[in-house]
C-alpha positions in Angstrom: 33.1 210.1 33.9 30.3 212.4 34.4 28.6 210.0 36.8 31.5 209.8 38.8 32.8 213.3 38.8 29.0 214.5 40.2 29.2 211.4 42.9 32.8 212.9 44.0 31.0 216.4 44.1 28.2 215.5 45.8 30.0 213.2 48.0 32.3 216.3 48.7 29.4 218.6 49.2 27.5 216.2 52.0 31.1 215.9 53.9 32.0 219.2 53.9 28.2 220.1 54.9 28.5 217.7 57.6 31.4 219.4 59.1 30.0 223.5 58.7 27.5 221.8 60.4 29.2 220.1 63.0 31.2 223.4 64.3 28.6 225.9 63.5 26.3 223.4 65.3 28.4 222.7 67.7 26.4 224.4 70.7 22.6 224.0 70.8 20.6 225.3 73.5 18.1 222.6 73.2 19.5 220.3 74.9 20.1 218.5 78.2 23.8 218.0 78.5 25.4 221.4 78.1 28.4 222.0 80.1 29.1 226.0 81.8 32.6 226.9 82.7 33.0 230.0 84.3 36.9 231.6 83.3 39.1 234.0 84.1 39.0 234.5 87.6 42.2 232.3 88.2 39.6 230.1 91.3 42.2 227.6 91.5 45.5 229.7 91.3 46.5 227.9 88.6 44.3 229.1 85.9 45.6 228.3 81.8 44.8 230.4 78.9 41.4 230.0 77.6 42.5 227.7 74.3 44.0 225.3 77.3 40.7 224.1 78.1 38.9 223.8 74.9 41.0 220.9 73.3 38.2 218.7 74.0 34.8 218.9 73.9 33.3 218.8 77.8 32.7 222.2 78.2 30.0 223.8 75.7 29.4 227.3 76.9 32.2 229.8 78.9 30.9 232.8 80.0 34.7 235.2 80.8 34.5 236.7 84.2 33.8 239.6 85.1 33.0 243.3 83.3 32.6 243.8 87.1 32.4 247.5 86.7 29.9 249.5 84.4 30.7 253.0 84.2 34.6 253.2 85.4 37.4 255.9 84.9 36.3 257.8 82.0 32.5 256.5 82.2 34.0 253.3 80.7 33.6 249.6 82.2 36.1 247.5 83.2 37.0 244.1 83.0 39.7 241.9 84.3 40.7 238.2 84.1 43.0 238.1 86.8 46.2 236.3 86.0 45.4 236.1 82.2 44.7 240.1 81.7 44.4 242.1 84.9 42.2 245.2 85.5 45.5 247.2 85.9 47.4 245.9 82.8 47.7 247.6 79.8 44.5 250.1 79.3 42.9 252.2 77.2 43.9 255.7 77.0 41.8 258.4 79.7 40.4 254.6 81.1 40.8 251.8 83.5 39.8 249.6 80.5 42.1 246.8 79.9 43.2 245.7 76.1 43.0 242.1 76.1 43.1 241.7 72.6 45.3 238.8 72.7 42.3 237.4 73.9 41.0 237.2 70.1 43.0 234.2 68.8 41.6 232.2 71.9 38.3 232.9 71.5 38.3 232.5 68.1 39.8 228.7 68.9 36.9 227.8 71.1 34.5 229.3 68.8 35.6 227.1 66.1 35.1 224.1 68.1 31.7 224.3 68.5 31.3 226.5 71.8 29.9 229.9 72.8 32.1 232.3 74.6 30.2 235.1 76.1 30.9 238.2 78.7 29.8 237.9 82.1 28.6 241.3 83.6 28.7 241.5 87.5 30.1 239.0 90.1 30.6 239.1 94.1 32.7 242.5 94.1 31.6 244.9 91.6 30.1 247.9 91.0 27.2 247.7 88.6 23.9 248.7 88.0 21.5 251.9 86.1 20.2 254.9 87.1 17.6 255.0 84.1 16.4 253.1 81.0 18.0 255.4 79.1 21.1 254.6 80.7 20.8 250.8 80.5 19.9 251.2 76.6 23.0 253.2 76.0 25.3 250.7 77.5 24.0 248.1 75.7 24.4 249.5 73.1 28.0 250.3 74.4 28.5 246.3 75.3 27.5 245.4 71.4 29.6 247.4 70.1 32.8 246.7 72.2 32.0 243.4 72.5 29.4 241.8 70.2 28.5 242.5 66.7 29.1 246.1 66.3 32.4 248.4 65.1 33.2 250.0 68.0 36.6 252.3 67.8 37.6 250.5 71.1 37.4 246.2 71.0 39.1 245.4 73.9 38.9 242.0 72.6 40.4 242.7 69.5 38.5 241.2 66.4 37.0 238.8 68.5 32.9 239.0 68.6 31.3 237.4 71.8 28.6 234.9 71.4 26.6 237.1 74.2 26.4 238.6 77.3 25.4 236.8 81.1 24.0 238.5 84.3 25.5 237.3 87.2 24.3 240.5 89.2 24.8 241.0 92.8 25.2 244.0 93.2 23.5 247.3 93.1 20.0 247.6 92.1 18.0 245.8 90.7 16.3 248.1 88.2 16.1 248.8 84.1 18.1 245.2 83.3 15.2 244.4 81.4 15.5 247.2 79.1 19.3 246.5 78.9 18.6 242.9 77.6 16.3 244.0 75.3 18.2 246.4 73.9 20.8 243.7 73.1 17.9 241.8 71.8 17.0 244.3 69.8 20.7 245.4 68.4 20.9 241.3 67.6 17.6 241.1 65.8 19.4 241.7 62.2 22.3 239.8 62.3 23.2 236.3 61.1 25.3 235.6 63.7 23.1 233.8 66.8 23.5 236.0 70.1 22.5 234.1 73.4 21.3 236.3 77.0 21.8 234.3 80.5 21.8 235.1 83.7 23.4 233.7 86.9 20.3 234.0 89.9 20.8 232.7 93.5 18.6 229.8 94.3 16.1 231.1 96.4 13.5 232.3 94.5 12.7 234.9 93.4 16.6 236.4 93.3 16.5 239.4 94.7 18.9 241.5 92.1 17.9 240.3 88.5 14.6 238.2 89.6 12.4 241.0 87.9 14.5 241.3 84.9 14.1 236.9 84.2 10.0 238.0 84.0 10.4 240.7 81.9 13.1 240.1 79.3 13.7 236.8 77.2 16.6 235.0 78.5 18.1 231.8 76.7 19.1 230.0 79.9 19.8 230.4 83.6 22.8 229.7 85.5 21.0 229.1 89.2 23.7 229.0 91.7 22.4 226.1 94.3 25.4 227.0 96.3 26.6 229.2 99.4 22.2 229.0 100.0 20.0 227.3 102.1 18.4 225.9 99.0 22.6 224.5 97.4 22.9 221.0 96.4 24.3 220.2 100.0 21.0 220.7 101.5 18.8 218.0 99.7 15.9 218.7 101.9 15.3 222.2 100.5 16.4 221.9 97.0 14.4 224.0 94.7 15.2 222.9 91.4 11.5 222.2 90.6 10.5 226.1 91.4 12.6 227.1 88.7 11.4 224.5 86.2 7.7 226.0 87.4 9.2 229.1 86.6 10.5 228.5 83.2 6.9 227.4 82.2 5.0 229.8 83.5 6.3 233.5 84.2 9.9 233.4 82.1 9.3 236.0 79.2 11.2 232.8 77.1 8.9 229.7 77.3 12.2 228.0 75.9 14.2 229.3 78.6 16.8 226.6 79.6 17.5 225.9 83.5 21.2 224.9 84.6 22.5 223.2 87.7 25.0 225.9 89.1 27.8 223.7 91.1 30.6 224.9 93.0 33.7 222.5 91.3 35.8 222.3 95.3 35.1 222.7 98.5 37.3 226.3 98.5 35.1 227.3 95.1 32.3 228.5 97.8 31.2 229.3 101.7 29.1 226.2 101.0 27.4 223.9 98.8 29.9 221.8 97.3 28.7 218.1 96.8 31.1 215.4 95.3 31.1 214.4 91.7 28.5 211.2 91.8 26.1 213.2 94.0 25.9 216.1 91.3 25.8 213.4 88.4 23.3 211.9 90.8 21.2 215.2 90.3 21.8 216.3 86.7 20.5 212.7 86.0 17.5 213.1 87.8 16.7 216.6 86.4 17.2 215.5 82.9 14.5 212.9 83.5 12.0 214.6 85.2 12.6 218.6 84.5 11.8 219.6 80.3 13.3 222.9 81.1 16.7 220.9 82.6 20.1 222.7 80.2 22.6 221.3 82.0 25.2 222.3 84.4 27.1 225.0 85.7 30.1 225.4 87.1 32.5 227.8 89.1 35.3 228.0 88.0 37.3 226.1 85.0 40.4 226.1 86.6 39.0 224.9 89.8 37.2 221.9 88.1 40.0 220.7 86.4 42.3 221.1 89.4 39.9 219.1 91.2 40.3 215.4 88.8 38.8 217.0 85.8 35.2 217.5 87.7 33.7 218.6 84.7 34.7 216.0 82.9 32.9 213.6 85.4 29.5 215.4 85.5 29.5 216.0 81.5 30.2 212.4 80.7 27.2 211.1 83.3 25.3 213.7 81.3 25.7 212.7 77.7 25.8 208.6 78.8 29.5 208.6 76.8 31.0 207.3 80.4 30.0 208.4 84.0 34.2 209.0 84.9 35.1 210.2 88.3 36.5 212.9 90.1 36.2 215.2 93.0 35.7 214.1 96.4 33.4 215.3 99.5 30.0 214.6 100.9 27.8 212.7 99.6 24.1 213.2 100.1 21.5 212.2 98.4 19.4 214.7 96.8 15.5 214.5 97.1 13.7 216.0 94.3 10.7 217.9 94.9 7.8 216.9 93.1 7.5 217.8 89.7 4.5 216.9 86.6 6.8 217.8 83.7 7.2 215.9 81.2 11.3 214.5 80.1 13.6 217.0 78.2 15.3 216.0 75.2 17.2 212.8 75.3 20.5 212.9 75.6 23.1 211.6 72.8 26.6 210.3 73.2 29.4 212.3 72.3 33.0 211.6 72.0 35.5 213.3 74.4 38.9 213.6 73.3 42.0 213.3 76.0 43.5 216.9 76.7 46.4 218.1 79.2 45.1 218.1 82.6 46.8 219.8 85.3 47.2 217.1 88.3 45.5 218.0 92.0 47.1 220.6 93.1 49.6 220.4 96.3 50.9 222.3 99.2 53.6 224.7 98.2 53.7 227.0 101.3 53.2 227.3 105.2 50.4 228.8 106.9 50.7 228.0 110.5 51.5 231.8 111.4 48.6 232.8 109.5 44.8 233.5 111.6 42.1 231.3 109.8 39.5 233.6 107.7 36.8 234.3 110.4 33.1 236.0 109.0 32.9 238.4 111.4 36.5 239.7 111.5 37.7 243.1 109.7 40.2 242.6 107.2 42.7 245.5 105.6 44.7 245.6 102.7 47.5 243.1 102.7 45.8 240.3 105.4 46.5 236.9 105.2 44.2 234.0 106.0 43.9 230.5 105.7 41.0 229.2 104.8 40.2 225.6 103.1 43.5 224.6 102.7 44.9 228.0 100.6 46.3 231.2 101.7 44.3 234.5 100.7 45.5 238.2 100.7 43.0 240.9 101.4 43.2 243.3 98.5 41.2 245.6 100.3 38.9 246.5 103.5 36.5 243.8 103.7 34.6 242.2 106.0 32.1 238.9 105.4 33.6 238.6 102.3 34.5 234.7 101.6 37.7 233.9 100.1 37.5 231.9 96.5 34.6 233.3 96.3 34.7 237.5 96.5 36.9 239.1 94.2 38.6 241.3 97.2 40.6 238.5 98.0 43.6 237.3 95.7 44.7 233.6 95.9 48.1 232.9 97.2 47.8 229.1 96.7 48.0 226.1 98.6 49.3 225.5 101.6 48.9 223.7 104.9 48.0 224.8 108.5 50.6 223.5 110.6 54.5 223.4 110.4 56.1 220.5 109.0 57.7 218.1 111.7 61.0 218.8 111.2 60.2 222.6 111.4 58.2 222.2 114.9 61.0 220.2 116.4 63.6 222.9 115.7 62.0 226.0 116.1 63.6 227.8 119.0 62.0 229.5 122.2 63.2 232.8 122.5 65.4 233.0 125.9 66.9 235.7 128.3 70.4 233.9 127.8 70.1 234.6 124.0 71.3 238.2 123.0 70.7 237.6 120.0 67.1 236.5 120.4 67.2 239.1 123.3 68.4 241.7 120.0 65.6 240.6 117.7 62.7 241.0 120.1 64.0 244.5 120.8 64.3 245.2 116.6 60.6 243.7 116.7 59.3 245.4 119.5 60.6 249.0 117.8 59.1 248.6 114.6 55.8 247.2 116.2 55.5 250.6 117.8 56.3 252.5 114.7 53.8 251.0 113.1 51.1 252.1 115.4 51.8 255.2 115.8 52.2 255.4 112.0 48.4 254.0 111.8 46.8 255.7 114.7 47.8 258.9 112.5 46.5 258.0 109.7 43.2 256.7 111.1 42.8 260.0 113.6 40.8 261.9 110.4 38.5 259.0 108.9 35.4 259.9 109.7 33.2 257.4 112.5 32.6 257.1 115.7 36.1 256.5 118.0 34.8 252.7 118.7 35.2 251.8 115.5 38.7 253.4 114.7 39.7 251.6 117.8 38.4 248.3 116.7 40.7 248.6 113.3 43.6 249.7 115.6 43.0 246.7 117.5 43.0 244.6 114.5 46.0 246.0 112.6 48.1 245.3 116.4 47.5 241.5 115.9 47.8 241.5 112.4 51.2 243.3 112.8 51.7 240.6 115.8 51.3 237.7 114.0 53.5 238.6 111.3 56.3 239.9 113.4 56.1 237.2 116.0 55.1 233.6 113.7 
């Protein structure tokens, strides 16, 4: 009786061991075939809630996008995760801060299946950077106590506490990051709980906005985004994975430091750089076996990955050998590694992917053929619609060589396709002399059109600037207003 009641115990003790283990475990920043979803900025226009996409286990790290502003209304930051909890939903008091601690539960869900969810500070559009390193210490220490382990009267996560923080700066300058991380280093030092530091650097090397930072302050793992660059995934010739594994070894302040693949997951997630799904497996495969610094891969964004045929699911199951899958489509190149004398990372071991709710690729849902494709040169106000790679996009405000999908100034109105369906070409009608009431409508048009103007040159008349270039927006705003009035 004794003998069997200490087997049952011990038997109880192993199981239950093995399964702390398992979800405390769960992410491990060791190895070669971790999985980085970018969320909450709603790339696909169909974004879910965060629980939505970890039901199984592809993804392993999700870093929430963006804290795109540091010091906002009220010297707070802000953050906002577009369709899930906007930056001008319900805020803090004196702040343009947004609660989202609804958000808690969710987090919480992911964290318990094994995967880190940390804050990503920056993006395309935002408004970041420090003045001192007093200044960067202090809002770290802000950060840890909104966001991480601290007991800050303001969570605007609720009760949930972030696994870290990631650096996806480009913007502002480059100065004092290093004291910000290790300040968060240093506010982490006496907890339990593990706290991870990554950052998202362009490819070419070094990056130019938190290049000096990766030198001077350990980071756990970098996010290099070998896309919309010379040196993306879709230019095989001057692919620079190997500087960055040189890199980790010899200047990082972390010799550990972990390197990640950044992809685009569709062609509309970037400008450029998007390769299909076998041609990334293609390259994660050969990083794993020839890079020791080699993490994994990134991606941008969730939503667009699993709009496009669960992408992710492709790359991460070519990663971990538990089944190559498929999904996405595109070019296919073939990359050509530069030359590398590392030695193989950490072999990769199978693990199980369970079946979860997949949205199916998305399709057309609206017209475009009255709306100007997205040109790089063009001026853009508030309220513009382009098409560009097969979606509409609304200018949120003044822009120009801002890509849509990609900068943050640009909201996504979802698909939609270039050209008038057949049966809409053949009976549009061609406004005629011997119509009065097309003759009637192109009058109505015609008045408003000049309202309009004169309503703008008005407004425009005090903005400071040389006349050329208030004449070049007047210009612009006329064939906006053209377009729209006459489709």
């Amino acid at each position: 009786m004794v003998l069997n009641l200490s087997f049952t115990r011990l038997f109880f003790f192993v199981g239950a061991f093995g399964f702390i283990g398992k979800v405390l475990g769960g992410f491990d920043n060791t190895r070669n075939d971790n999985l980085a979803l970018y969320w909450g900025q709603d790339g696909s226009g169909k974004q879910q809630s965060l629980s939505f996409y970890c039901q199984d286990d592809t993804v392993n790290a999700i870093p929430l996008a963006f804290l795109f502003i540091f010091f906002g209304e009220g010297g707070s930051p802000q953050i906002d995760f577009s369709n899930i909890c906007g930056s001008s939903g319900n805020n803090f008091p004196g702040t343009q801060l947004s609660d989202c601690s609804f958000l808690a539960s969710d987090i919480s869900f992911c964290q318990s299946k094994g995967k880190i969810v940390t804050l990503s500070l920056g993006g395309a559009d935002s408004k970041v950077g420090f003045s001192s390193d007093s200044q960067a210490s202090d809002f770290a220490d802000e950060i840890w106590d909104m966001f991480l382990g601290g007991n800050g009267p303001v969570r605007p996560l609720g009760s949930a506490v972030l696994d870290g923080v990631d650096l996806d700066i480009e913007q502002g300058t480059p100065a004092h990051y290093a004291t910000f991380v290790n300040r968060i280093r240093s506010r982490a030092s006496g907890s339990k709980k593990r706290y991870y530091v990554t950052a998202a650097p362009q490819c070419p090397f070094p990056d130019q906005n938190i290049g000096a930072a990766l030198n001077d302050a350990p980071f756990d793992a970098v996010y290099v985004q070998f896309y919309n660059n010379y040196c993306g995934l879709d230019q095989p010739s001057q692919y620079n994975f190997d500087t960055w594994d040189h890199w980790a070894k010899t200047q990082s302040a972390n010799p550990d430091v972990k390197v990640y693949i950044g992809a685009a997951a569709d062609h509309y997630a970037a400008g450029q750089g998007y390769v299909d799904a076998q041609t990334l497996q293609n390259y994660a495969l050969d990083a794993q076996k020839k890079y020791s610094s080699f993490g994994g891969v990134m991606m941008w964004d969730m939503s667009i990955a699993y709009a496009n045929n669960r992408y992710d699911r492709a790359i991460k199951g070519a990663m971990t050998g538990s089944g190559s899958g498929s999904g996405g489509s595109g070019p296919n190149p073939t990359p050509t590694p530069g030359p590398s004398t590392t030695t193989k990372g950490h072999a990769p071991s199978p693990t199980v992917s369970h079946p979860s709710p997949s949205p199916s690729p998305s399709q057309p849902t609206s017209i475009c053929y009255a709306v100007p494709y997205w040109t790089q040169k063009a001026l853009y106000t508030p309220g513009s619609k382009v098409f560009y790679r097969g979606r509409l996009w609304i200018a949120q405000w003044w822009n120009q060589n801002d890509i849509p999908g990609v900068s943050r100034v640009w909201s996504n109105g979802g698909p939609c396709v270039s050209s008038p369906p057949l049966h809409v070409q053949q009976n549009r009608r061609e406004i005629s002399p011997s119509s009065p009431s097309d003759l009637n409508r192109s009058i109505s048009r015609l008045t408003r059109f000049t309202r309009e103007v004169n309503i703008a040159e008005t407004d425009l008349t005090p903005l400071p600037g040389p006349p050329t270039v208030r004449s070049l927006v007047m210009e612009k705003l006329k064939l906006s207003w053209l377009h729209a009035l006459w489709p």
